[in-house]
C-alpha positions as a Markdown table, in Angstrom:
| # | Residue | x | y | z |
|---|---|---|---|---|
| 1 | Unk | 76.9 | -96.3 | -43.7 |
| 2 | Unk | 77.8 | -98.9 | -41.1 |
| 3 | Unk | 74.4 | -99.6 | -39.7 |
| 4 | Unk | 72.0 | -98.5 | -42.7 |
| 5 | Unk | 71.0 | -102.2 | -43.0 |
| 6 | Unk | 71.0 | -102.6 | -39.2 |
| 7 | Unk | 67.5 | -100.2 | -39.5 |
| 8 | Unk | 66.5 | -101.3 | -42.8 |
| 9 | Unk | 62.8 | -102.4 | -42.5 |
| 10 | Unk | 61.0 | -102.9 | -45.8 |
| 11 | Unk | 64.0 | -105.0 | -47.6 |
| 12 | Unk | 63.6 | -107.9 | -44.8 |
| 13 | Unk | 59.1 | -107.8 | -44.6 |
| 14 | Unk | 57.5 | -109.9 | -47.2 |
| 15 | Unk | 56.4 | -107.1 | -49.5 |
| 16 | Unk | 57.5 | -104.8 | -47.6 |
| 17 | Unk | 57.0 | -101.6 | -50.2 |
| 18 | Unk | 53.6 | -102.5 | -50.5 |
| 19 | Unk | 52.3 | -101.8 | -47.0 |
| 20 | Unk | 52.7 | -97.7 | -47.1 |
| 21 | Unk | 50.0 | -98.2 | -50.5 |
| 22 | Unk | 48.0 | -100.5 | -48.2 |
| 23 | Unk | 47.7 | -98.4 | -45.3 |
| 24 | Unk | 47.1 | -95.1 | -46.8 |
| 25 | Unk | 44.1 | -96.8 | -48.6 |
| 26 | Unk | 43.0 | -98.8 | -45.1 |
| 27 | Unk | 42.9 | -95.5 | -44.0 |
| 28 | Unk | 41.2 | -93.1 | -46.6 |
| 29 | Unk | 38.1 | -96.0 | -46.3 |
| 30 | Unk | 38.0 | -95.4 | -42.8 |
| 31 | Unk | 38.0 | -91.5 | -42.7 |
| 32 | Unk | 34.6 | -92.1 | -45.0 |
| 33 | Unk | 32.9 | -93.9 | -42.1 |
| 34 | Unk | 34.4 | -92.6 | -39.2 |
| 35 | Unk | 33.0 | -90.0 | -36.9 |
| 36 | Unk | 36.3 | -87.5 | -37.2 |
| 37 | Unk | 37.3 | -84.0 | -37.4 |
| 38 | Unk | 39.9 | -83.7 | -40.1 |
| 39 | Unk | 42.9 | -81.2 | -41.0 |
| 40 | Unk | 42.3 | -79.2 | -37.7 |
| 41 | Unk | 45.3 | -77.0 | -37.1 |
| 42 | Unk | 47.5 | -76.8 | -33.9 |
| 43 | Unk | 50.2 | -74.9 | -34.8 |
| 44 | Unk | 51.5 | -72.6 | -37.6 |
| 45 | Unk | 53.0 | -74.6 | -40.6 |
| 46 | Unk | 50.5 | -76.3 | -42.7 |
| 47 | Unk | 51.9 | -80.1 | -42.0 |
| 48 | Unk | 51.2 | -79.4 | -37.8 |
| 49 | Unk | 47.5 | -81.0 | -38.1 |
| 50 | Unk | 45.5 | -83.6 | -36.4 |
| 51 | Unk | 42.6 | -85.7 | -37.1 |
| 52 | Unk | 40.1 | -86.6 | -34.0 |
| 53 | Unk | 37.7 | -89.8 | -34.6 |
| 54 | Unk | 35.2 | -89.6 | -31.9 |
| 55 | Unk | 33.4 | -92.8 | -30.6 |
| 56 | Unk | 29.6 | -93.2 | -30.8 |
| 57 | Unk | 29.1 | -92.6 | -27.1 |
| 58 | Unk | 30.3 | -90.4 | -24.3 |
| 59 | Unk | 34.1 | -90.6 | -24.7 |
| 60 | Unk | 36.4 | -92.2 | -22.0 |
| 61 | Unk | 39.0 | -89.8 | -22.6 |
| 62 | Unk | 41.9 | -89.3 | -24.9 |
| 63 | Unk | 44.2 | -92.0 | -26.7 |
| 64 | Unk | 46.8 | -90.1 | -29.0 |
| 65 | Unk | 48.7 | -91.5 | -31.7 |
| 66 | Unk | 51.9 | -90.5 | -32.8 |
| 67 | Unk | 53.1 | -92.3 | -36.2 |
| 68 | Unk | 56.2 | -93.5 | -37.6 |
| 69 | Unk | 58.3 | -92.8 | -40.6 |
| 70 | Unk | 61.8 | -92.3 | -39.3 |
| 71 | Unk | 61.3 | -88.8 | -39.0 |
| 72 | Unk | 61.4 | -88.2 | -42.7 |
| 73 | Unk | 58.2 | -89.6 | -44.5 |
| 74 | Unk | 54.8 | -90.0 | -43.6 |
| 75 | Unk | 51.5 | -88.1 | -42.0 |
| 76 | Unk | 48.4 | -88.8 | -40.0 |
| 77 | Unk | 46.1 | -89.7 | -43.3 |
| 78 | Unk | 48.2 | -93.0 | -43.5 |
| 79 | Unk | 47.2 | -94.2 | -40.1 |
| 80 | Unk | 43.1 | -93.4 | -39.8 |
| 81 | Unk | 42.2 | -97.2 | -39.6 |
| 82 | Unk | 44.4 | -97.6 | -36.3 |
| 83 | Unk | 42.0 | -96.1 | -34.3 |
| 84 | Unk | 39.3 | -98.1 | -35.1 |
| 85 | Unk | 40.3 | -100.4 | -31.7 |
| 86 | Unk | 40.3 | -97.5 | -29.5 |
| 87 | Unk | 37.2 | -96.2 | -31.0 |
| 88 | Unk | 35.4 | -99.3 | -30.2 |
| 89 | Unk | 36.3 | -99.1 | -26.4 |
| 90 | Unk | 34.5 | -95.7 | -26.3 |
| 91 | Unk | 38.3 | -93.4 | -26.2 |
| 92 | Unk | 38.3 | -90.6 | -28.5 |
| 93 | Unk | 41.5 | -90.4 | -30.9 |
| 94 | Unk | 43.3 | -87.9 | -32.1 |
| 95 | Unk | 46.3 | -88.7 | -34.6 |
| 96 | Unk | 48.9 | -85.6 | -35.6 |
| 97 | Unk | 51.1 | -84.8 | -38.8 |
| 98 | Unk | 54.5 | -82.8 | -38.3 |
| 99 | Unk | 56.8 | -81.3 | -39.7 |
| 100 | Unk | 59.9 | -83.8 | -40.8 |
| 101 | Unk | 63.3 | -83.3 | -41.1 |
| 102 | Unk | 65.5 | -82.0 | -42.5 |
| 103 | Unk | 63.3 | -78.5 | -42.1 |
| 104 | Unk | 63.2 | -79.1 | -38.5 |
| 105 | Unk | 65.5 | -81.4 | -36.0 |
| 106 | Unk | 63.8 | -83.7 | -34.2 |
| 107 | Unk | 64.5 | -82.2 | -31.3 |
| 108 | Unk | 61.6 | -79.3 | -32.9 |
| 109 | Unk | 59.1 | -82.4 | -34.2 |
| 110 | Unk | 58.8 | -83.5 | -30.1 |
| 111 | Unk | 57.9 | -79.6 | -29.2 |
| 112 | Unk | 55.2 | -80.0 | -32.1 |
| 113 | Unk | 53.6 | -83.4 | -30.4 |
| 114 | Unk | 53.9 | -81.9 | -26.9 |
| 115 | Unk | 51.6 | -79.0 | -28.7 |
| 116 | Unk | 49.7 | -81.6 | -30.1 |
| 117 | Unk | 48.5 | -83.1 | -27.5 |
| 118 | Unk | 48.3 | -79.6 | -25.6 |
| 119 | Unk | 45.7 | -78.9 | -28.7 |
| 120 | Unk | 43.3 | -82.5 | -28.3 |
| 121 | Unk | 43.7 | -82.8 | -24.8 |
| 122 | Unk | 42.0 | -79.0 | -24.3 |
| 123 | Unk | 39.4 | -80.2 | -26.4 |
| 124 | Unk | 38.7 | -84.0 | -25.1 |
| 125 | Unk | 38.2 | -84.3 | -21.0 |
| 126 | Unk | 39.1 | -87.3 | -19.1 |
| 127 | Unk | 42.5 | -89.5 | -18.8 |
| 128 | Unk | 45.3 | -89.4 | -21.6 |
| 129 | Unk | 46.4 | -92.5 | -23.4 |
| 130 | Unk | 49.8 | -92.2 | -25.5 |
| 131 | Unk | 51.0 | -94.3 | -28.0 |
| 132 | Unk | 53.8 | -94.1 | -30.7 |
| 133 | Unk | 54.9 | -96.5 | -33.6 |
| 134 | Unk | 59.2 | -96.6 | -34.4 |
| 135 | Unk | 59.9 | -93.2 | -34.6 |
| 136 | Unk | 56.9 | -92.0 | -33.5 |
| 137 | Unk | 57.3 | -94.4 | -30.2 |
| 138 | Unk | 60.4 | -92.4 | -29.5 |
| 139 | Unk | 58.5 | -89.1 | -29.8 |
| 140 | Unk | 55.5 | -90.6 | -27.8 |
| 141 | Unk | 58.1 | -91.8 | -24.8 |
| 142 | Unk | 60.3 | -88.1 | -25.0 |
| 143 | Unk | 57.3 | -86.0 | -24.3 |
| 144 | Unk | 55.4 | -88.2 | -21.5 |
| 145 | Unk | 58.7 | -87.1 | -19.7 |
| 146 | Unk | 58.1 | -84.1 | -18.2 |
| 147 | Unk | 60.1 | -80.8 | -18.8 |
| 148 | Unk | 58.7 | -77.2 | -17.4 |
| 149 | Unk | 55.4 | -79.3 | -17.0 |
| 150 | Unk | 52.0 | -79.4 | -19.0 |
| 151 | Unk | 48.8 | -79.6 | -17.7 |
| 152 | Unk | 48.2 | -82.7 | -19.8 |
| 153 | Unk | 50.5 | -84.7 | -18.2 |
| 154 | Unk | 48.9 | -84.6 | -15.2 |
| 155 | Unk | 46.3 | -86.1 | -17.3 |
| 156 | Unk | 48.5 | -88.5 | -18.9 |
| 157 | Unk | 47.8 | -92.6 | -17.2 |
| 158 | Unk | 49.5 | -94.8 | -20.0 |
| 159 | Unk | 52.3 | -94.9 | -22.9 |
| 160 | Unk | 52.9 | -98.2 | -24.9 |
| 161 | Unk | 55.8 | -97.6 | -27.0 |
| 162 | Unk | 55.3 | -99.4 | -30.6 |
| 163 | Unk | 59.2 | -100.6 | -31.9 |
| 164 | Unk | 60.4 | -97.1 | -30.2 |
| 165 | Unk | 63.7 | -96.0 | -31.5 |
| 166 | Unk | 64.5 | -95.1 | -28.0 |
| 167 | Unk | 68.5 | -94.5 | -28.1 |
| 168 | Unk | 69.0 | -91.9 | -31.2 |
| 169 | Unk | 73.0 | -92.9 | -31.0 |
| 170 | Unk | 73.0 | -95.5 | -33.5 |
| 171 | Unk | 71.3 | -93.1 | -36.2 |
| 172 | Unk | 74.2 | -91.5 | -36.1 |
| 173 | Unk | 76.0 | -94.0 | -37.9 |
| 174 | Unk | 73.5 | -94.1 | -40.8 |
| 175 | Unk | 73.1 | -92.4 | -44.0 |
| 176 | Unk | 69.3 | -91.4 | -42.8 |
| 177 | Unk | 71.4 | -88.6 | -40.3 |
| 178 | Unk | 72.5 | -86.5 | -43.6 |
| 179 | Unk | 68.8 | -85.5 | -43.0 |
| 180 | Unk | 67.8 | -86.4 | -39.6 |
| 181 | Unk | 71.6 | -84.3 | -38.5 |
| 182 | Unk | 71.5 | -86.1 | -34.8 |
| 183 | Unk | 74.1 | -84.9 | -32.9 |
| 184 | Unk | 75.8 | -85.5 | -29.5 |
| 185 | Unk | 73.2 | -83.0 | -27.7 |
| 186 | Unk | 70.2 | -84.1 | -29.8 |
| 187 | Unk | 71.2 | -87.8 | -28.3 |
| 188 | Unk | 71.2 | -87.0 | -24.7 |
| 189 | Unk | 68.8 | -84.8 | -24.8 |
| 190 | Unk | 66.0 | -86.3 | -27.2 |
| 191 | Unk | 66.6 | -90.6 | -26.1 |
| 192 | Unk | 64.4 | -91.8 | -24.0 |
| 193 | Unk | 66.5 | -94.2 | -22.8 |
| 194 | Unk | 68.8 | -91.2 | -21.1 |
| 195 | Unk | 65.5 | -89.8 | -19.2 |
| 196 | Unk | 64.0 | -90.3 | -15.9 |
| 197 | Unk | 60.4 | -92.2 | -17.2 |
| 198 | Unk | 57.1 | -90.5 | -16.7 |
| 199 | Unk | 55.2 | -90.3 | -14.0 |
| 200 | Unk | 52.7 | -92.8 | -15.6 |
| 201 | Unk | 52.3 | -96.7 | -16.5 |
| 202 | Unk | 54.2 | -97.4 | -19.3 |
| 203 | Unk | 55.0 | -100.4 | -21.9 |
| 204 | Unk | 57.6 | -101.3 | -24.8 |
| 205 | Unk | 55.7 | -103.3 | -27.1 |
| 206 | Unk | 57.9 | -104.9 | -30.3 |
| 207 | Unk | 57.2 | -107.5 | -32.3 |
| 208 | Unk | 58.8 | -110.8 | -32.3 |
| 209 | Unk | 59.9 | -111.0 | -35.9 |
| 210 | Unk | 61.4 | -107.4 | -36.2 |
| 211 | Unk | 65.0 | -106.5 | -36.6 |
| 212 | Unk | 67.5 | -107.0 | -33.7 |
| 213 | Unk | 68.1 | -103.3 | -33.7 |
| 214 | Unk | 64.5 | -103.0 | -32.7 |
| 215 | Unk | 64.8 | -105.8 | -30.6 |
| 216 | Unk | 67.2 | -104.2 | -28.8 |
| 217 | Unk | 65.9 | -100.4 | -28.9 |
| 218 | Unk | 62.8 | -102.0 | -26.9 |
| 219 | Unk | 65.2 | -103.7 | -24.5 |
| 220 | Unk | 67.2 | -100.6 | -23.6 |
| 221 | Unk | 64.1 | -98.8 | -23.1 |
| 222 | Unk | 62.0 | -101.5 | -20.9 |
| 223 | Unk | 65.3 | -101.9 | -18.9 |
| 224 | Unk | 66.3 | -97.9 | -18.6 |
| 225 | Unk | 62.6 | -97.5 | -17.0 |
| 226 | Unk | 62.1 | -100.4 | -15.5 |
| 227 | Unk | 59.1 | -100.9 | -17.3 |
| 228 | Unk | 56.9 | -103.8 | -19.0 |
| 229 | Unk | 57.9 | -105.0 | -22.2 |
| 230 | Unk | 56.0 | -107.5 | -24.6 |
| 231 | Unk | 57.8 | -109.2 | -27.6 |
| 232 | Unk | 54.3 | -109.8 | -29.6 |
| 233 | Unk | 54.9 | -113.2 | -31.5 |
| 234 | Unk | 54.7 | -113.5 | -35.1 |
| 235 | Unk | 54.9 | -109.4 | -35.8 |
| 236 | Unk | 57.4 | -107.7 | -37.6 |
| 237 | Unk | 57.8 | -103.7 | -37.6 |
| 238 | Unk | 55.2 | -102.8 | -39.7 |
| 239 | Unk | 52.6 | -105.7 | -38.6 |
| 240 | Unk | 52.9 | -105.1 | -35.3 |
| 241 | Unk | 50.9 | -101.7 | -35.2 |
| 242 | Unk | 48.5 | -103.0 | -36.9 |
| 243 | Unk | 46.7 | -104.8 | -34.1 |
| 244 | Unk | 45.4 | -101.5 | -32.8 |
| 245 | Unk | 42.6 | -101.5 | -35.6 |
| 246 | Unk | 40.9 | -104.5 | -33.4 |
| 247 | Unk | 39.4 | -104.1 | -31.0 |
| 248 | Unk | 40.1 | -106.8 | -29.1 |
| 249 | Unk | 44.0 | -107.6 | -29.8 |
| 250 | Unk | 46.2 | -107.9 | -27.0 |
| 251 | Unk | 47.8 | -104.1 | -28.0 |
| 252 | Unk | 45.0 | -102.5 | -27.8 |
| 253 | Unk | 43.8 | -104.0 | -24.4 |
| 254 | Unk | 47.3 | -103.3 | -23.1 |
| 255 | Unk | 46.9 | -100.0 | -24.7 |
| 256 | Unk | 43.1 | -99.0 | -22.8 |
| 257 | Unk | 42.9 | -102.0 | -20.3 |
């Protein structure tokens, strides 16, 4: 459809199709190190799990991850090596799976991450960090907004929104929405960009190399909220997320600083 290549990531990344192999092996070597609680339910269906990593020392509180995948592909065991920068600052880090479309709308998947986080955060004191990567940025920045209110959020101090596919419009006019079935409600309701912002400190983060639909999700967004927004030189989508494995990258220090 008209804009399929518009959000086509892999075709223009240097082996692109080989990153998804590389992560989810990144990540099963980390899970044999780490300190982490694995496959611990927070909801009914057997994809709404979490891992937690906990530092070495008493934790600073809470960082949550929410990954990408469009919606449609992906879960939390690709992602386990990401936390390794938080870890190191002494936060504790829990990363969820969910349930993708088309058996739920994403309009369901944001519900499951607002019980997500409902499910760490009653488990791990202290102040909240959020973070989300593409799709998974959108999801992080719809439920730091509040709606009927959660006792987390009160908790909540910072979202950095990886890439975040912050105006759901433009998926419209791809052939991804045969699955993803965004509609005019979904749009309004579910964009970030068509939300008061949190109550909270919040930054678009984007890399400098990605695709100028990206580039200009993360502008929409930074400029609806009046917010921070870093273009991160030399990244493309799926390099920029990377940086949170070290502990001392800019992202993560922008992330726990």
């Amino acid at each position: 459809m008209e804009l399929d290549d518009a959000y086509q990531n892999a075709g223009y990344i240097p082996a692109g199709d080989t990153y998804p192999d590389k992560w989810a092996k990144a990540a099963a070597a980390y899970r044999d190190t780490a300190l982490c609680e694995v496959d611990l339910a927070y909801g009914e269906t057997h994809r709404q799990t979490m891992d937690i990593f906990h530092p070495a020392r008493l934790s600073k509180g809470l960082l949550v991850f929410v990954h990408g995948g469009y919606w449609l592909r992906f879960d939390k065991s690709f992602w386990s090596h990401l936390a390794a920068g938080p870890l190191a600052h002494g936060w504790t880090v829990a990363m969820p799976s969910y349930d993708l479309c088309p058996d739920v709308r994403i309009t369901a998947i944001g519900r499951q991450i607002g019980d997500a986080i409902s499910f760490a955060a009653a488990r791990v004191p202290g102040p909240i960090r959020l973070s989300g990567h593409s799709a998974g940025g959108q999801l992080a920045a719809r439920v730091s907004v509040p709606v009927g209110g959660s006792p987390w959020q009160e908790r909540l101090q910072k979202l950095v929104a990886i890439s975040p596919v912050a105006d759901l419009a433009p998926l419209m006019q791809t052939s991804m929405n045969a699955d993803l079935g965004i509609d005019d409600h979904e749009v309004g309701a579910e964009s970030p960009v068509h939300l008061a912002p949190p109550d909270c400190d919040v930054t678009v983060w984007v890399g400098a190399q990605e695709r100028p639909a990206f580039l200009h999700q993360a502008k929409v967004l930074a400029d609806a909220w009046d917010c921070k927004k870093v273009i991160s030189p030399g990244e493309h989508h799926f390099s920029v997320v990377e940086a949170l494995a070290v502990e001392d990258s800019p992202l993560t220090h922008e992330l726990l600083g």
